[in-house]
MILO-623896 format. One line per 4 residues: number of its first residue (from 1); their letters; for each residue x, y, z of N, C-alpha, C. Coordinates in nm, 2 decimals. Layout:
# residues N
NUM> A> X/Y/Z/X/Y/Z/X/Y/Z | ... .
***
This chain:
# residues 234
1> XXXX> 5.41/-0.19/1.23/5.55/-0.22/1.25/5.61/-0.31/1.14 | 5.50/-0.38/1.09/5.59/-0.47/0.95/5.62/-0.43/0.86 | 5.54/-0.31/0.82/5.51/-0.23/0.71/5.70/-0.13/0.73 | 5.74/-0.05/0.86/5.80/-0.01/0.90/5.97/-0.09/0.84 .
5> XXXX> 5.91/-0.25/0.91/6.04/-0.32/0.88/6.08/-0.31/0.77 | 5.98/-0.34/0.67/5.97/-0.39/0.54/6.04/-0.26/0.47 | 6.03/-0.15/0.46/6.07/-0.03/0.42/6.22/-0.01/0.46 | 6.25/-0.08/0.59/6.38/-0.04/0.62/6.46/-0.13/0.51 .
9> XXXX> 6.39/-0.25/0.54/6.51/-0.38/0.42/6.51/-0.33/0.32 | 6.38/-0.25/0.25/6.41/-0.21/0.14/6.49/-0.08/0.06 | 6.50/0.00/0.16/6.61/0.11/0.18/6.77/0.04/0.23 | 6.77/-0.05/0.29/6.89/-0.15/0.30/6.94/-0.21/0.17 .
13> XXXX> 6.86/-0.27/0.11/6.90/-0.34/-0.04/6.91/-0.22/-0.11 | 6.83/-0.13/-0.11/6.90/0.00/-0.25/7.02/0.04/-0.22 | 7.03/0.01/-0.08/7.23/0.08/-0.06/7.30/0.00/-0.09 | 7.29/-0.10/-0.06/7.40/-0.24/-0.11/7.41/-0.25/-0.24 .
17> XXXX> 7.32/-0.20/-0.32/7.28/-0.21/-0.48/7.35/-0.12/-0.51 | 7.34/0.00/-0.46/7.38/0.12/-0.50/7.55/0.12/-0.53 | 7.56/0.04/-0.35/7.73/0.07/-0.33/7.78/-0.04/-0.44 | 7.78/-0.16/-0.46/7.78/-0.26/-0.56/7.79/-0.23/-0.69 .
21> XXXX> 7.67/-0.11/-0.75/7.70/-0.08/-0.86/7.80/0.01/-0.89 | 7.81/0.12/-0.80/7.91/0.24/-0.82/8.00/0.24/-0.78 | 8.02/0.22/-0.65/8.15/0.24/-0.60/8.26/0.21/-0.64 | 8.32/0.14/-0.76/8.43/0.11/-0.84/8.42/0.27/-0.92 .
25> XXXX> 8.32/0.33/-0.91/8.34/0.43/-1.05/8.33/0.52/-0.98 | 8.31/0.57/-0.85/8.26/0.66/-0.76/8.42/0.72/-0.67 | 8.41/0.85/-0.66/8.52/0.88/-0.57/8.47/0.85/-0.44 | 8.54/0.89/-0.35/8.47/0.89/-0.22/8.42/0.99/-0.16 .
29> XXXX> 8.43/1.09/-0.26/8.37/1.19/-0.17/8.18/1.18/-0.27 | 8.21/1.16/-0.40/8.05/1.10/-0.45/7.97/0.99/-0.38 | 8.07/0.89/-0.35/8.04/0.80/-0.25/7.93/0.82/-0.14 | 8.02/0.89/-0.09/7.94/0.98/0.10/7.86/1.07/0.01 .
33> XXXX> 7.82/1.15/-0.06/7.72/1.19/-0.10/7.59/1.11/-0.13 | 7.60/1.01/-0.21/7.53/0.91/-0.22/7.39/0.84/-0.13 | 7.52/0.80/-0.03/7.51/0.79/0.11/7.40/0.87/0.17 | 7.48/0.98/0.14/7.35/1.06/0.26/7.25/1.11/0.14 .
37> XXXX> 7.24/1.11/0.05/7.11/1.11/-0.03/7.04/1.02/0.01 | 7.08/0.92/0.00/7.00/0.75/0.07/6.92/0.74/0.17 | 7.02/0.85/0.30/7.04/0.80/0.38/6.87/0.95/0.43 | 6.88/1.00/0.38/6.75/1.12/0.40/6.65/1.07/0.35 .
41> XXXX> 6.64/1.03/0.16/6.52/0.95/0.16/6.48/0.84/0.28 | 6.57/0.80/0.34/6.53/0.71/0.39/6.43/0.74/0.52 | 6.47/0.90/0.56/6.47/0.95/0.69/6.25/1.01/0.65 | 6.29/1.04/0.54/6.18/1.10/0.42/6.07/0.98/0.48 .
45> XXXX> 6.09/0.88/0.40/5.96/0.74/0.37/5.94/0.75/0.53 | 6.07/0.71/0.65/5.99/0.63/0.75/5.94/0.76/0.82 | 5.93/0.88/0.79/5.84/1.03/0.85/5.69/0.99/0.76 | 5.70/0.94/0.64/5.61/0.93/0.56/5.51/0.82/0.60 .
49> XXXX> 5.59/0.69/0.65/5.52/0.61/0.70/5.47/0.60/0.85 | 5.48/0.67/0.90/5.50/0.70/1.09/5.37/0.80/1.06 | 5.33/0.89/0.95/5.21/0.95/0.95/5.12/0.89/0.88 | 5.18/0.84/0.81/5.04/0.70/0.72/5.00/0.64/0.88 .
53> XXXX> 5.08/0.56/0.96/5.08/0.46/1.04/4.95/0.57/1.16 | 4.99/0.65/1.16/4.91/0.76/1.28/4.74/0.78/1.19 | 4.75/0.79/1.10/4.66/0.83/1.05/4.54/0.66/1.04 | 4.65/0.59/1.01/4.55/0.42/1.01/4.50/0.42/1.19 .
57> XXXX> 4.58/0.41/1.25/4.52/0.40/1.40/4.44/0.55/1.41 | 4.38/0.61/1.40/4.33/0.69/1.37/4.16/0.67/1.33 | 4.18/0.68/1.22/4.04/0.55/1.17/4.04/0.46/1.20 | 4.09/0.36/1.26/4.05/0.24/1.29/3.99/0.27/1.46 .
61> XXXX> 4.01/0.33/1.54/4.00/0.45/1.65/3.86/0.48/1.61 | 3.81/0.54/1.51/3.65/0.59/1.47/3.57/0.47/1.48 | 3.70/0.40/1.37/3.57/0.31/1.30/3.50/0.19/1.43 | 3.62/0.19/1.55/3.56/0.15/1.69/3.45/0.17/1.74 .
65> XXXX> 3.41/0.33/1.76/3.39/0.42/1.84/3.20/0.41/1.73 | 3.23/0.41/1.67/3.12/0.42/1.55/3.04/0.30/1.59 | 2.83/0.35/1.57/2.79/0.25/1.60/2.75/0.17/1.44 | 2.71/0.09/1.53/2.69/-0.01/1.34/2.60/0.03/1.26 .
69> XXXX> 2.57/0.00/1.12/2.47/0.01/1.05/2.32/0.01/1.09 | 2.34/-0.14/1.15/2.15/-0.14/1.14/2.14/-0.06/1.28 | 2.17/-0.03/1.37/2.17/0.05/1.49/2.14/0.20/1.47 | 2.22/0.25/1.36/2.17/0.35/1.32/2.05/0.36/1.27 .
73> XXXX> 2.02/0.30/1.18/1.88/0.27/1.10/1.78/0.26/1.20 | 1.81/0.17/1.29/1.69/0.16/1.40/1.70/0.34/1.50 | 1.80/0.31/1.48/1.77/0.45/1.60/1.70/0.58/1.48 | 1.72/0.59/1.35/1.60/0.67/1.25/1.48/0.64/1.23 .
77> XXXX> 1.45/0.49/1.21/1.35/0.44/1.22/1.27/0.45/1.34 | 1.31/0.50/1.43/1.20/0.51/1.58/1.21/0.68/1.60 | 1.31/0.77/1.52/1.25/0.94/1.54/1.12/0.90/1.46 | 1.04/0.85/1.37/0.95/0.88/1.33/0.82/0.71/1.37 .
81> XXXX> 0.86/0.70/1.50/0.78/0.60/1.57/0.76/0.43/1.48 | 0.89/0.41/1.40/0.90/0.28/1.32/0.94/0.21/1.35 | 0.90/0.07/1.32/1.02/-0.04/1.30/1.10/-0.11/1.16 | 1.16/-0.16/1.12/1.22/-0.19/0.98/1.09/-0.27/0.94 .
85> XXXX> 1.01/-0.37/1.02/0.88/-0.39/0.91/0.80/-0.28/0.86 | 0.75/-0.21/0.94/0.67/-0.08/0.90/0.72/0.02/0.81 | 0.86/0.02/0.79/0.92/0.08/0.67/0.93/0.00/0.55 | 0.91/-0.12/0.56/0.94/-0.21/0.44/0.81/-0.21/0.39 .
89> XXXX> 0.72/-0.24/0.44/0.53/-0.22/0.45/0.49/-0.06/0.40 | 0.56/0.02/0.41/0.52/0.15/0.37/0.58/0.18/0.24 | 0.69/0.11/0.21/0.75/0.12/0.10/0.71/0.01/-0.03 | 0.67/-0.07/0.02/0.54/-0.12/-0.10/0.44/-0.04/-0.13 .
93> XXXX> 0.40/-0.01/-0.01/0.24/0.08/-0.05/0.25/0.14/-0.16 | 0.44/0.24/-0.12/0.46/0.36/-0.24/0.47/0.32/-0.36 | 0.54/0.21/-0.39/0.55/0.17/-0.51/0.43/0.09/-0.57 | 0.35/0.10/-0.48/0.21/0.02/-0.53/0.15/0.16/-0.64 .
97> XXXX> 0.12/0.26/-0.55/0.10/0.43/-0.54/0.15/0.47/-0.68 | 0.28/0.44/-0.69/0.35/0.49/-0.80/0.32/0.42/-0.91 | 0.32/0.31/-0.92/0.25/0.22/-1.02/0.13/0.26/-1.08 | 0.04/0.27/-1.01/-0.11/0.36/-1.04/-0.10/0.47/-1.12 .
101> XXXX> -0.05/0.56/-1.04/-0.03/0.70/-1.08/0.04/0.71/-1.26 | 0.19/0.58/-1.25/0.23/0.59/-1.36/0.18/0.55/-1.52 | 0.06/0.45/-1.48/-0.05/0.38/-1.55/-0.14/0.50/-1.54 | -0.14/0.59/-1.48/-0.26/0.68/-1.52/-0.44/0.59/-1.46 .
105> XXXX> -0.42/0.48/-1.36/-0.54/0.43/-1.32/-0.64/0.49/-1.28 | -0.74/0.52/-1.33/-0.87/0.61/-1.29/-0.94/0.53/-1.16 | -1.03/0.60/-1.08/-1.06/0.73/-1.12/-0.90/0.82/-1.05 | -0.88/0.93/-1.09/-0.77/0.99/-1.05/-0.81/1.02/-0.89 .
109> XXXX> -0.93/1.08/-0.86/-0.94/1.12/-0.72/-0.88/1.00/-0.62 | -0.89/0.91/-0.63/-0.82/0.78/-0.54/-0.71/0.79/-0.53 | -0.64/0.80/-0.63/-0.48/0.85/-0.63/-0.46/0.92/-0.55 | -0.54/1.04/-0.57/-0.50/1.16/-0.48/-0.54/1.12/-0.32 .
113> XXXX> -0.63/1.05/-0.31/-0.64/1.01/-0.21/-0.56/0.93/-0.12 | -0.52/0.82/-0.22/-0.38/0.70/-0.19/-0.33/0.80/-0.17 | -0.24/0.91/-0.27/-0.12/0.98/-0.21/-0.13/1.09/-0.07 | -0.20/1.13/-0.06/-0.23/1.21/0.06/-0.21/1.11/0.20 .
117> XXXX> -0.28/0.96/0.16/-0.25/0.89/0.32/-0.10/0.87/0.29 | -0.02/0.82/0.20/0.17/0.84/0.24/0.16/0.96/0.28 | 0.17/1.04/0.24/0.19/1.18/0.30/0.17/1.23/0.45 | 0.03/1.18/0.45/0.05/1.17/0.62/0.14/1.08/0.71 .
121> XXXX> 0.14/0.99/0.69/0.25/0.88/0.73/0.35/0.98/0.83 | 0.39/0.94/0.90/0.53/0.97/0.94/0.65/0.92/0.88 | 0.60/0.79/0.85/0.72/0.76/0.77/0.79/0.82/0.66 | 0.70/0.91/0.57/0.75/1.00/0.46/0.83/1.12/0.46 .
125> XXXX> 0.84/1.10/0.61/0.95/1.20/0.61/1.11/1.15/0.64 | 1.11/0.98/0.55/1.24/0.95/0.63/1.33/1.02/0.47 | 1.43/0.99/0.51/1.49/1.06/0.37/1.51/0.95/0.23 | 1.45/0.85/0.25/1.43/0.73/0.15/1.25/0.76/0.10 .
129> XXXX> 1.24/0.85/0.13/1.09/0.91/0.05/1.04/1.01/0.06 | 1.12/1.11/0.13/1.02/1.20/0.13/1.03/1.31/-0.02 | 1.16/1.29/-0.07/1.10/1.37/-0.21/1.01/1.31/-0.33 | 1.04/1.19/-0.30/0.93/1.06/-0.40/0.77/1.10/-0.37 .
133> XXXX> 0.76/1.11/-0.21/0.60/1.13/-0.18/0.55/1.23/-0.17 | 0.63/1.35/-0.14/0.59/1.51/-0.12/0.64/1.59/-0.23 | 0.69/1.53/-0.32/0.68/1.62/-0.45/0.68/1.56/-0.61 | 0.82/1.44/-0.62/0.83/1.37/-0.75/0.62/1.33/-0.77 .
137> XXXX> 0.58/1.23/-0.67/0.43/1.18/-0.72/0.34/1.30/-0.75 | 0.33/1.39/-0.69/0.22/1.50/-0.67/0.25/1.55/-0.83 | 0.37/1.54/-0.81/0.39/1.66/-0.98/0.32/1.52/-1.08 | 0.33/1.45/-1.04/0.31/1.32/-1.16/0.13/1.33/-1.19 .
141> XXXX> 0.09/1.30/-1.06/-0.02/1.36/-1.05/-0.12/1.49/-1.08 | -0.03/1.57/-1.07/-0.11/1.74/-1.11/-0.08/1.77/-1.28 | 0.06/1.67/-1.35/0.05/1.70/-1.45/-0.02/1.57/-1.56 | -0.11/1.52/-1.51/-0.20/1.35/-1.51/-0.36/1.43/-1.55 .
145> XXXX> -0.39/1.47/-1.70/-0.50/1.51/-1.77/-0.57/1.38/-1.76 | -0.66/1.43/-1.64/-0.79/1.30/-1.60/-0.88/1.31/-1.70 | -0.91/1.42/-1.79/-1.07/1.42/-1.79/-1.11/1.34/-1.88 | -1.21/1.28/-1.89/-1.28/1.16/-1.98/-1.28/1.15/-2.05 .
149> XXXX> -1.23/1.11/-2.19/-1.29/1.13/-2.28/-1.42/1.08/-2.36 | -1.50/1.19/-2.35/-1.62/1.20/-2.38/-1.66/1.11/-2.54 | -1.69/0.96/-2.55/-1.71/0.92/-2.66/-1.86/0.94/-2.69 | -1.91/0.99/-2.81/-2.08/0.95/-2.89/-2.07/0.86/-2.96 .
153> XXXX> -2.20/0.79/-2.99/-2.22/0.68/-3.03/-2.37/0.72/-3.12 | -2.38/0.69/-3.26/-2.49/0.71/-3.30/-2.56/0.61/-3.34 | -2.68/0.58/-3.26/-2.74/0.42/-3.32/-2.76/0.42/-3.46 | -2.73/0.31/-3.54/-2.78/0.25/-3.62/-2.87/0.14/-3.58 .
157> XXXX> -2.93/0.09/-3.71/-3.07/0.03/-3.72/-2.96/-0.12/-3.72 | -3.06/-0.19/-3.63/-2.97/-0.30/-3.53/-2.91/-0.36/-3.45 | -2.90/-0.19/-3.39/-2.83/-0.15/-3.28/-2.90/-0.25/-3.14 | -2.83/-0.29/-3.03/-2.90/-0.29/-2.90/-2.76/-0.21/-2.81 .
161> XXXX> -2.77/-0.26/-2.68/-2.71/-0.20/-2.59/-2.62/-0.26/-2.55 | -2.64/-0.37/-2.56/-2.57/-0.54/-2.52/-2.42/-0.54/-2.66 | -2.47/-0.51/-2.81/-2.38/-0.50/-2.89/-2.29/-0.35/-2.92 | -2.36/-0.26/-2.83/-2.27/-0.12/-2.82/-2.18/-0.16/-2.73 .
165> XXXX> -2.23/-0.18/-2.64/-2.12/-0.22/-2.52/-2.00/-0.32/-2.56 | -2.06/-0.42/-2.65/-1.96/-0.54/-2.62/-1.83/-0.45/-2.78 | -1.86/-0.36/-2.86/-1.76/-0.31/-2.93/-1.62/-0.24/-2.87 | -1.52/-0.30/-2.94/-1.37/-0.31/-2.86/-1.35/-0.11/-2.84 .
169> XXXX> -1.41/-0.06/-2.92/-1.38/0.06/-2.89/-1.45/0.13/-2.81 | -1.57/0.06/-2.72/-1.64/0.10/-2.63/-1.56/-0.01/-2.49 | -1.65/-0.08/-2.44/-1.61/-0.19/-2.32/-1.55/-0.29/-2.36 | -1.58/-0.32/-2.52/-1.53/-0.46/-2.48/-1.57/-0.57/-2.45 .
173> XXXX> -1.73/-0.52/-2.36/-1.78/-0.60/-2.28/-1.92/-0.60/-2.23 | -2.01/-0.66/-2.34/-2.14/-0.68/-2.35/-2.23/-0.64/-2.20 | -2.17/-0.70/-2.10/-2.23/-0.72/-1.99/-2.24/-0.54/-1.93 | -2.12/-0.50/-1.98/-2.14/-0.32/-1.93/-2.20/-0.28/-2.00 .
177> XXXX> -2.35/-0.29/-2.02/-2.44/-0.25/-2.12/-2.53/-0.17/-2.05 | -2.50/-0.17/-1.87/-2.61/-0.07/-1.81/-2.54/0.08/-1.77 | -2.44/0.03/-1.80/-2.37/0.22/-1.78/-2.42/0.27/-1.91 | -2.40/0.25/-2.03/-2.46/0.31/-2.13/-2.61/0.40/-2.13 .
181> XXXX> -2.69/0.31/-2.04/-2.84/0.30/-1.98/-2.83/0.39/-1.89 | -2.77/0.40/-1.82/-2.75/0.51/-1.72/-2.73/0.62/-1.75 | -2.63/0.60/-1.82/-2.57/0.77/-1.89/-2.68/0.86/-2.00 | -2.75/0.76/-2.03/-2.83/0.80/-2.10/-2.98/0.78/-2.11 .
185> XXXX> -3.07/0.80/-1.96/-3.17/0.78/-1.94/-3.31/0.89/-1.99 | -3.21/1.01/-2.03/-3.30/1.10/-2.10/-3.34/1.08/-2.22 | -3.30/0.97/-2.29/-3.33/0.91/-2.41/-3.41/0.78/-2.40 | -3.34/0.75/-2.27/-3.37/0.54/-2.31/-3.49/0.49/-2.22 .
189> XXXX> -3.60/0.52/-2.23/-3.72/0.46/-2.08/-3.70/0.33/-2.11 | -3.65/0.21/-2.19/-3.69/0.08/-2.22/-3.57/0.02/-2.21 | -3.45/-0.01/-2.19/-3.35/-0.04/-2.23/-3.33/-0.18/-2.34 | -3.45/-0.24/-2.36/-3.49/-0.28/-2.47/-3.56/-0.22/-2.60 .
193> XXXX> -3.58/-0.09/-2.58/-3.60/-0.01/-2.66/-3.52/0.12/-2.74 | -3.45/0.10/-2.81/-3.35/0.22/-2.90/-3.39/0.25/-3.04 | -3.34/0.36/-3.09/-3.37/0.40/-3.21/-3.27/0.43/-3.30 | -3.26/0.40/-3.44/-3.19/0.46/-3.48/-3.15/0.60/-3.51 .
197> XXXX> -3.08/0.67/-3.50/-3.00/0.82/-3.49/-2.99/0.83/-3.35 | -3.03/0.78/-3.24/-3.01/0.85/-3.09/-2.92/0.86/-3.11 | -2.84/0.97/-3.05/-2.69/1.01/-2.99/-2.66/0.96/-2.83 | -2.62/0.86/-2.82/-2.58/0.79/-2.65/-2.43/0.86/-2.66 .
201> XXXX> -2.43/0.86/-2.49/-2.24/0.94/-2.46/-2.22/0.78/-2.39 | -2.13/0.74/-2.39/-2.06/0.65/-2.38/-1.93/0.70/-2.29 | -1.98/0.66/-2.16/-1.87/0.73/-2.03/-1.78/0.62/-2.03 | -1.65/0.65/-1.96/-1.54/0.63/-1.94/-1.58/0.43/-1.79 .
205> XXXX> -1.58/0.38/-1.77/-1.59/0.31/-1.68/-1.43/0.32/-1.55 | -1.49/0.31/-1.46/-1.41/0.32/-1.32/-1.30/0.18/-1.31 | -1.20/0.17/-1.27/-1.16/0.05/-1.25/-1.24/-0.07/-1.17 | -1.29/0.00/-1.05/-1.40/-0.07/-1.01/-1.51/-0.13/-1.09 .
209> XXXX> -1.55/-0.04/-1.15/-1.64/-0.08/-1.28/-1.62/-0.20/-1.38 | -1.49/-0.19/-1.43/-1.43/-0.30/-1.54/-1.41/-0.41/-1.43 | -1.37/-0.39/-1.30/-1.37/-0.53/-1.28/-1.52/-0.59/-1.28 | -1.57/-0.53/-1.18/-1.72/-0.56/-1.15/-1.75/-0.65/-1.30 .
213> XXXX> -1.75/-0.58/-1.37/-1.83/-0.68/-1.54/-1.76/-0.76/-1.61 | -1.63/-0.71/-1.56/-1.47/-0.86/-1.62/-1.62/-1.01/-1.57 | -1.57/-0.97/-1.42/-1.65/-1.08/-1.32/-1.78/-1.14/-1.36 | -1.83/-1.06/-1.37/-1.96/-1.10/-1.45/-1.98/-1.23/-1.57 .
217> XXXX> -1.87/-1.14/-1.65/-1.87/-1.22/-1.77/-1.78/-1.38/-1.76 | -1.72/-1.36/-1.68/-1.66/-1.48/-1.61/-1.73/-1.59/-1.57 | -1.80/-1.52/-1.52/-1.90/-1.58/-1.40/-2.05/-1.65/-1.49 | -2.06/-1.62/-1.65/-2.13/-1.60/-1.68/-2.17/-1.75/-1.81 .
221> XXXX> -2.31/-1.77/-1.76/-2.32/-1.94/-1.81/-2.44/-1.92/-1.93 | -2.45/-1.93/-2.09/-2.49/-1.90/-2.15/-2.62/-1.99/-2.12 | -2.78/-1.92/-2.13/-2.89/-2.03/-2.14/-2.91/-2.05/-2.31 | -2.99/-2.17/-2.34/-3.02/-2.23/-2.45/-3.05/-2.10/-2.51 .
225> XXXX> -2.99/-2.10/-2.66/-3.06/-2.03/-2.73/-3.19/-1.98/-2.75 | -3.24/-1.86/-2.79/-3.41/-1.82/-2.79/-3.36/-1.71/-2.92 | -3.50/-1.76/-2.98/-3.49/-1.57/-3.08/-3.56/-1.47/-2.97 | -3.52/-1.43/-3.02/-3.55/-1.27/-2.97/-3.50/-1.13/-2.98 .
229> XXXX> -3.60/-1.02/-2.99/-3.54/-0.87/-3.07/-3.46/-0.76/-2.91 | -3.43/-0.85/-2.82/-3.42/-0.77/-2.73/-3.26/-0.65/-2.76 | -3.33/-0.54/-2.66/-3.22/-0.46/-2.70/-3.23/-0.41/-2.83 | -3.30/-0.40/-2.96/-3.24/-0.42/-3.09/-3.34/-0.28/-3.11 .
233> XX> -3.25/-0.21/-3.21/-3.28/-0.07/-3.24/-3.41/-0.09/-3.38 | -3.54/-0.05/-3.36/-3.61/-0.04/-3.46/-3.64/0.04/-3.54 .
***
């Protein structure tokens, strides 16, 4: 209704403007023309405004009737037996998931396995994941070249197992000196015992693995010096 009023004053002041400015220069029959030009716009806006005005009670009518945000949410969050914790909790996982996958973190089969439990979830089927978990990751994953790269290593004279391992282009890390040993026990009966020219393969270590011997080395309290040829290639 204010809006209403407010339109009428203002179709009131353009006539008084109007008659004020012309009417010294206006016949009377331009005059009454004027007039009822005025006088239709005017008839124009308040048809104009009487449907704006129907159309606001209208929506405001929905927007009543309408239930609220998080109501909805909860009422989607329980077609797939949730609550808003268990969706907040499943959506770290994913992005834990995704992180992995995007770092390429070995071994890959775990991935595949992390991704297969979202997938079962129920929750992945809400529409805030299910193309992230049933297709974007999978494709990330199928096009994710696992395979190892297969390094050789040829001893030289000097060599031990302790100083293959601890080189930055192998581990890094002295203490993962028995994967070497392992990978290569068709060669090595002594692990104090190596030769120069053996060819050792030098495998890839598991995440598990690197931490396992991070820890080690951490953990690790040097005893008093001793000479000794251990490890050392003769």
């Amino acid at each position: 209704m204010k809006i209403q009023k407010y339109l009428a004053g203002l179709v009131a002041l353009l006539l008084l403007a109007n008659v004020s400015l012309f009417a010294q220069d206006m016949t009377k029959e331009e005059w009454q023309n004027e007039i009822n030009r005025l006088t239709e716009r005017k008839a124009s806006l308040t048809s104009e405004l009487t449907m704006l005005q129907n159309d606001v009670n209208q929506l405001r009518s929905t927007l009543e009737g309408m239930q609220a945000w998080e109501d909805c949410r909860d009422e989607l969050y329980a077609l797939v037996g949730a609550t808003k914790a268990d969706v907040d909790a499943f959506r770290s996982e994913v992005d834990a998931v995704e992180g992995k996958i995007n770092r390429q973190q070995l071994p890959k089969e775990d991935r595949q396995m992390e991704l297969n439990n979202l997938k079962s979830n129920k929750i992945s089927a809400l529409p805030e994941f299910y193309e992230k978990v049933h297709n974007e990751l999978q494709r990330k994953l199928d096009a994710w070249d696992a395979k190892p790269k297969e390094i050789m290593y040829t001893v030289v004279k000097g060599d031990h197992l302790w100083g293959i391992a601890k080189k930055k282009e192998h581990y890094d890390n002295p203490f993962a000196w028995p994967k070497i040993y392992q990978a290569n026990r068709d060669q090595i009966k002594n692990p104090d015992l190596i030769y120069p020219k053996q060819v050792f393969k030098i495998p890839s270590l598991t995440e598990e693995e690197k931490a396992k011997y991070d820890k080690i080395r951490r953990n690790y309290k040097p005893a008093p010096p001793v000479q000794t040829q251990t490890n050392r290639a003769n």
